[in-house]
DOLUM-50504 format. One line per 5 residues: their letters; for each residue y, x negated, z negated of N, C-alpha, C, O, CB. Coordinates in nm, 2 decimals. Glycine has a CB too. Example, Ala and Ser with C-alpha at 12.3 -4.5 7.8 and 13.67 -1.06 7.14 Angstrom:
% DOLUM-50504
as	-0.57/-1.32/-0.78/-0.45/-1.23/-0.78/-0.33/-1.32/-0.78/-0.33/-1.42/-0.85/-0.45/-1.13/-0.90; -0.22/-1.28/-0.71/-0.11/-1.37/-0.71/0.00/-1.29/-0.79/0.11/-1.34/-0.80/-0.06/-1.41/-0.57 $
This chain:
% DOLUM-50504
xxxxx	-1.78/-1.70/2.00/-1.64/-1.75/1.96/-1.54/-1.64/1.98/-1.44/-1.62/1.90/-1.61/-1.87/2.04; -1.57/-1.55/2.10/-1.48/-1.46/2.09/-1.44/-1.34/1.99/-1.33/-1.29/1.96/-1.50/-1.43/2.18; -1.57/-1.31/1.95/-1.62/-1.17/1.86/-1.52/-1.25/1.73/-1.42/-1.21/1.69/-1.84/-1.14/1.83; -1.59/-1.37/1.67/-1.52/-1.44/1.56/-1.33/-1.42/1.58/-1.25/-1.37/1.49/-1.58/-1.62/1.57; -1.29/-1.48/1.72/-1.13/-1.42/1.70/-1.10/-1.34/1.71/-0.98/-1.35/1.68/-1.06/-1.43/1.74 $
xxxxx	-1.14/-1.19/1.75/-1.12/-1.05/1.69/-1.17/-1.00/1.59/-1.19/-0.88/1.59/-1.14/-0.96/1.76; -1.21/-1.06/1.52/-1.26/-1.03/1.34/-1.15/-1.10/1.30/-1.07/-1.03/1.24/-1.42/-1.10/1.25; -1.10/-1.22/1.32/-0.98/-1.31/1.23/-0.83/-1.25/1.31/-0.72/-1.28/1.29/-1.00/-1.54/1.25; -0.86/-1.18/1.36/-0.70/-1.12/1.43/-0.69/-1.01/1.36/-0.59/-0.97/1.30/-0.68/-1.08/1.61; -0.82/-0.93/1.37/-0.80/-0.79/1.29/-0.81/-0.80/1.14/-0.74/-0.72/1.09/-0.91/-0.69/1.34 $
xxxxx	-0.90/-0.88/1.06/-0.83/-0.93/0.93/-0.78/-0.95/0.90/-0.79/-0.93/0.78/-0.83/-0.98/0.88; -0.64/-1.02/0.93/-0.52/-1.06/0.92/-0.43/-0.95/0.94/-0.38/-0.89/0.85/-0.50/-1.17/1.00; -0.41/-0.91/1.07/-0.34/-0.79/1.08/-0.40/-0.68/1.00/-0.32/-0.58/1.00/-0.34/-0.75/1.22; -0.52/-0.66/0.92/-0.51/-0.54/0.87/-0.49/-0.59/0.69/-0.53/-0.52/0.60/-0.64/-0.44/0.92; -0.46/-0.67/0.68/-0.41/-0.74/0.50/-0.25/-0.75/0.52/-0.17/-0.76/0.43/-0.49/-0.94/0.43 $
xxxxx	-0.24/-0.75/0.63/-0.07/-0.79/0.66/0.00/-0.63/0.64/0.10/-0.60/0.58/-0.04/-0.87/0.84; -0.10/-0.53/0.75/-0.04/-0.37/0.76/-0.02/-0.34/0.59/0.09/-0.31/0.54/-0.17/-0.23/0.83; -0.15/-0.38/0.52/-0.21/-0.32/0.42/-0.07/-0.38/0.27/0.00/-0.30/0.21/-0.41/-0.39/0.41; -0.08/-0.47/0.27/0.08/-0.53/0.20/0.20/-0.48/0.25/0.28/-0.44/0.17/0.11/-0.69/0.21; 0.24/-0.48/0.35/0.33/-0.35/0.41/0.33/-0.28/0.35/0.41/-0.26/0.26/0.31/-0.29/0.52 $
xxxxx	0.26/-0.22/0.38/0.28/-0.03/0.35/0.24/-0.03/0.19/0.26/0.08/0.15/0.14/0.11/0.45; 0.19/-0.11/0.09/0.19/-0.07/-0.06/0.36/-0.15/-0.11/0.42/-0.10/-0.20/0.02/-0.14/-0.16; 0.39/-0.24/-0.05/0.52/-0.32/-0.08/0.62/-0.20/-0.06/0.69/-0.16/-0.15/0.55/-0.46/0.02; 0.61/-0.15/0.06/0.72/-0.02/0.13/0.71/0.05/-0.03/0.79/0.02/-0.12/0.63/0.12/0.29; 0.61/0.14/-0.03/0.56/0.25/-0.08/0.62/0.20/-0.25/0.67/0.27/-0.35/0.37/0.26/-0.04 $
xxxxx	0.60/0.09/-0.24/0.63/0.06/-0.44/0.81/0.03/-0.39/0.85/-0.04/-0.49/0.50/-0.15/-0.56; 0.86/0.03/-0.34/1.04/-0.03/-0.32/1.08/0.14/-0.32/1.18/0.18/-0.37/1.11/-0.16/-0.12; 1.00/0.21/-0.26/1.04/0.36/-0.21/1.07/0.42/-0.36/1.18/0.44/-0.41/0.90/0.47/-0.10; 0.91/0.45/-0.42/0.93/0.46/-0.55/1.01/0.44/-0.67/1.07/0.52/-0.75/0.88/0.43/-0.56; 1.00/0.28/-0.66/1.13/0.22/-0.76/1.25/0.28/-0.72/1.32/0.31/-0.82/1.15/0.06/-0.76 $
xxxxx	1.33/0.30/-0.58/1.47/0.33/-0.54/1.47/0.45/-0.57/1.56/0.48/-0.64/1.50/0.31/-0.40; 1.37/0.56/-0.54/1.41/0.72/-0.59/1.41/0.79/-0.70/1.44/0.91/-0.73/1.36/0.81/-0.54; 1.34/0.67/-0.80/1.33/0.72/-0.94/1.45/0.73/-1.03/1.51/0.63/-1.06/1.25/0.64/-1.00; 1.48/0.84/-1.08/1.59/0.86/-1.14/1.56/0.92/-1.31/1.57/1.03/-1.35/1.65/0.96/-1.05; 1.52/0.77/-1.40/1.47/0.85/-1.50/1.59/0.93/-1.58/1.70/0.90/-1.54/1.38/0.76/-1.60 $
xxxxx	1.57/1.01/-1.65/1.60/1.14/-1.76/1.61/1.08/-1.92/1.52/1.12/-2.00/1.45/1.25/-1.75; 1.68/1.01/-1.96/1.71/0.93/-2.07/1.71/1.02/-2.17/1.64/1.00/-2.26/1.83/0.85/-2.07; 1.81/1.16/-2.18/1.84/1.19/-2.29/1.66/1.26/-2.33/1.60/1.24/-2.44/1.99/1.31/-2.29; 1.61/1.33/-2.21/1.47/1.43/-2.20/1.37/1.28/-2.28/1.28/1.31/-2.35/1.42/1.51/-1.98; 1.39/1.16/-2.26/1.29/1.03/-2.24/1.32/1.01/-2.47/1.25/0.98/-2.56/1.39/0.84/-2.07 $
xxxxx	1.45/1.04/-2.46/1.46/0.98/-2.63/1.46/1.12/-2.68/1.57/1.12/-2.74/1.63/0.86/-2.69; 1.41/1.26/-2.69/1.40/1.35/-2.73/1.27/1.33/-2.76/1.24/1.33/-2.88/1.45/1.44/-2.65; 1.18/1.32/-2.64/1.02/1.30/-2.69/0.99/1.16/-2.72/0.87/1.12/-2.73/0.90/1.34/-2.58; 1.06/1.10/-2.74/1.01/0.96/-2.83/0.96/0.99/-2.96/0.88/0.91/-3.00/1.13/0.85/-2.86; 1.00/1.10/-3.05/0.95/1.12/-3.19/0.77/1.09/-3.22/0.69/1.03/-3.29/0.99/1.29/-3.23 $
xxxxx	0.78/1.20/-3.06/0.61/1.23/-3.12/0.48/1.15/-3.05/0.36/1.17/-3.04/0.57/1.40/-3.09; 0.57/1.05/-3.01/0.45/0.93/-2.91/0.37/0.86/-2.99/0.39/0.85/-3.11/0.53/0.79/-2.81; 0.30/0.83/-2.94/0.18/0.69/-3.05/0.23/0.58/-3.01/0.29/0.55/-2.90/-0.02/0.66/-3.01; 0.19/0.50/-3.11/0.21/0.38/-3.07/0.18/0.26/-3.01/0.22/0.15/-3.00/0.22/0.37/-3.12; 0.09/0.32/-2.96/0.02/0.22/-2.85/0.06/0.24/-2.73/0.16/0.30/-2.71/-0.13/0.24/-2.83 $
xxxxx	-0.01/0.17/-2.63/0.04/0.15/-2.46/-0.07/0.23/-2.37/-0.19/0.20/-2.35/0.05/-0.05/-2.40; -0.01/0.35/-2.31/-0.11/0.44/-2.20/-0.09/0.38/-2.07/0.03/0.38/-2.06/-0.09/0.61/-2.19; -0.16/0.33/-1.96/-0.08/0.31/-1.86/-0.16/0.39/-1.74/-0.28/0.42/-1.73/-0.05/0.15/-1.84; -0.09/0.40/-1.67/-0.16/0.53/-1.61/-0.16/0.45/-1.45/-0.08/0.36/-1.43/-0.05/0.72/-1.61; -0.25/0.49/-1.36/-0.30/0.47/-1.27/-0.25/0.54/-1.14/-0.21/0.65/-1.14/-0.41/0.49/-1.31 $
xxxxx	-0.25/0.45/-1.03/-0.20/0.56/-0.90/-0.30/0.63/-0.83/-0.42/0.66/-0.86/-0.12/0.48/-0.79; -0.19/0.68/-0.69/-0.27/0.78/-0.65/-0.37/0.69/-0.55/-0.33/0.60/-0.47/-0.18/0.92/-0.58; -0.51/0.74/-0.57/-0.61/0.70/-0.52/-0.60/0.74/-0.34/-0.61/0.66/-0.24/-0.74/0.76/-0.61; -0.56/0.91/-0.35/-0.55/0.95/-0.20/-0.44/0.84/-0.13/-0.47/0.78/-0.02/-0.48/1.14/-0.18; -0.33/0.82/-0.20/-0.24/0.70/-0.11/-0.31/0.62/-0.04/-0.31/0.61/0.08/-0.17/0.60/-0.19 $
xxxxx	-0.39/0.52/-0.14/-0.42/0.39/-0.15/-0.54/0.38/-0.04/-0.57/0.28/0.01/-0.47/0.36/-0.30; -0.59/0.51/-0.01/-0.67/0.51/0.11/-0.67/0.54/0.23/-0.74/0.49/0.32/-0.73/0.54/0.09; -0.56/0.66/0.22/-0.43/0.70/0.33/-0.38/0.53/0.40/-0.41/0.48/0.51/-0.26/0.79/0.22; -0.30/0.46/0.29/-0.28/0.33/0.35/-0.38/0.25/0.42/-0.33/0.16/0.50/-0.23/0.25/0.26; -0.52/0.26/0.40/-0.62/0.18/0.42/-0.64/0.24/0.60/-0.65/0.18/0.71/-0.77/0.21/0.28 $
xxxxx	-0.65/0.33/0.58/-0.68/0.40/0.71/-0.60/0.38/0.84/-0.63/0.36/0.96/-0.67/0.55/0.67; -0.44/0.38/0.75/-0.32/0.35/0.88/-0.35/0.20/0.89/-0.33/0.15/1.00/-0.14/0.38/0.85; -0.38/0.13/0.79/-0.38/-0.03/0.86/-0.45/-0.06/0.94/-0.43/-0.13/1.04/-0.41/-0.14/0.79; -0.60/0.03/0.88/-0.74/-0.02/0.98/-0.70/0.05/1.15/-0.76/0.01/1.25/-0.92/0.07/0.91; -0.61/0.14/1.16/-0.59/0.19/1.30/-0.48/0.11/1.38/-0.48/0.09/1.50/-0.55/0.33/1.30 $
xxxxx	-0.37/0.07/1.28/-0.29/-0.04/1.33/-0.28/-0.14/1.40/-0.21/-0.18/1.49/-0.26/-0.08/1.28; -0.43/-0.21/1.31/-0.49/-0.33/1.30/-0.60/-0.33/1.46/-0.61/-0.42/1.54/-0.58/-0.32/1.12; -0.64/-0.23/1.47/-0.76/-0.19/1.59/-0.66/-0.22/1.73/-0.70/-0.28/1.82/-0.84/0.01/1.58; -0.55/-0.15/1.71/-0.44/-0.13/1.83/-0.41/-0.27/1.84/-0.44/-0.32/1.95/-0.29/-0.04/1.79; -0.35/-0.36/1.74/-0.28/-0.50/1.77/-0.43/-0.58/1.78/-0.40/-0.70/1.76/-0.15/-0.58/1.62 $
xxxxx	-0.53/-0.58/1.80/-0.63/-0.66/1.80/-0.68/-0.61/1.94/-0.76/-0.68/2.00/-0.72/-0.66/1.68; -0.65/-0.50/1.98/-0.69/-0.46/2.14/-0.58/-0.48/2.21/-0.60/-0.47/2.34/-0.73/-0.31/2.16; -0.46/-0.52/2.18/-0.33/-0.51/2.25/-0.31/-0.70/2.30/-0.29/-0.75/2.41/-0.19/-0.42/2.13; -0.34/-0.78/2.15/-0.40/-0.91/2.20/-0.49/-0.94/2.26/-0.48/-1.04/2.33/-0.41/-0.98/2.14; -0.59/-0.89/2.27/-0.70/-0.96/2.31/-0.68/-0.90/2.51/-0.73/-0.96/2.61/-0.88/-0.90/2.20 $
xxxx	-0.63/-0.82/2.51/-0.58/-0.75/2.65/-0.52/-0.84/2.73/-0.55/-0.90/2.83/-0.47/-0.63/2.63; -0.40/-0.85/2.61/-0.32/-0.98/2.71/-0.38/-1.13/2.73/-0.32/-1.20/2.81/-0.18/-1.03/2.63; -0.51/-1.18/2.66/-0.47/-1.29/2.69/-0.62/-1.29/2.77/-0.64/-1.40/2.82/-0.41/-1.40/2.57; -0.67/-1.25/2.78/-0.77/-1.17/2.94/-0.68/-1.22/3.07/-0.71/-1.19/3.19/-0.77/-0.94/2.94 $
């Protein structure tokens, strides 16, 4: 029973880090982006017409994975400490 509540403490805390830090990370983005309108309708001539949509950075997405899973290890050793 115990093992089971440090799997459901550290699951939780690490989907909780893990929405954190991509929520952060996409508000950071959206706030510093400063698009370039006149440079944006200059190359509009020679675009297709279809929809490209491009993909993020993989190194992030696992960078984030890594800090949650260590986050996650800390608050699941830091509870289970205390209530010992």
């Amino acid at each position: 029973m115990k093992q089971m509540k440090r799997l459901l403490l550290f699951s939780v805390s690490f989907v909780f880090c893990f929405l954190v830090l991509q929520i952060s990370a996409g508000v950071m983005v959206t706030f510093l982006y400063e698009p370039d309108i006149t440079e944006a309708w200059n190359a509009s001539d020679g675009l297709s017409q279809s929809l490209v949509l491009q993909g993020s950075s993989v190194l992030l997405t696992i960078i984030f994975v890594l800090v949650s899973a260590v986050i996650s290890y800390f608050i699941q050793r830091k509870v289970i400490k205390h209530s010992l």
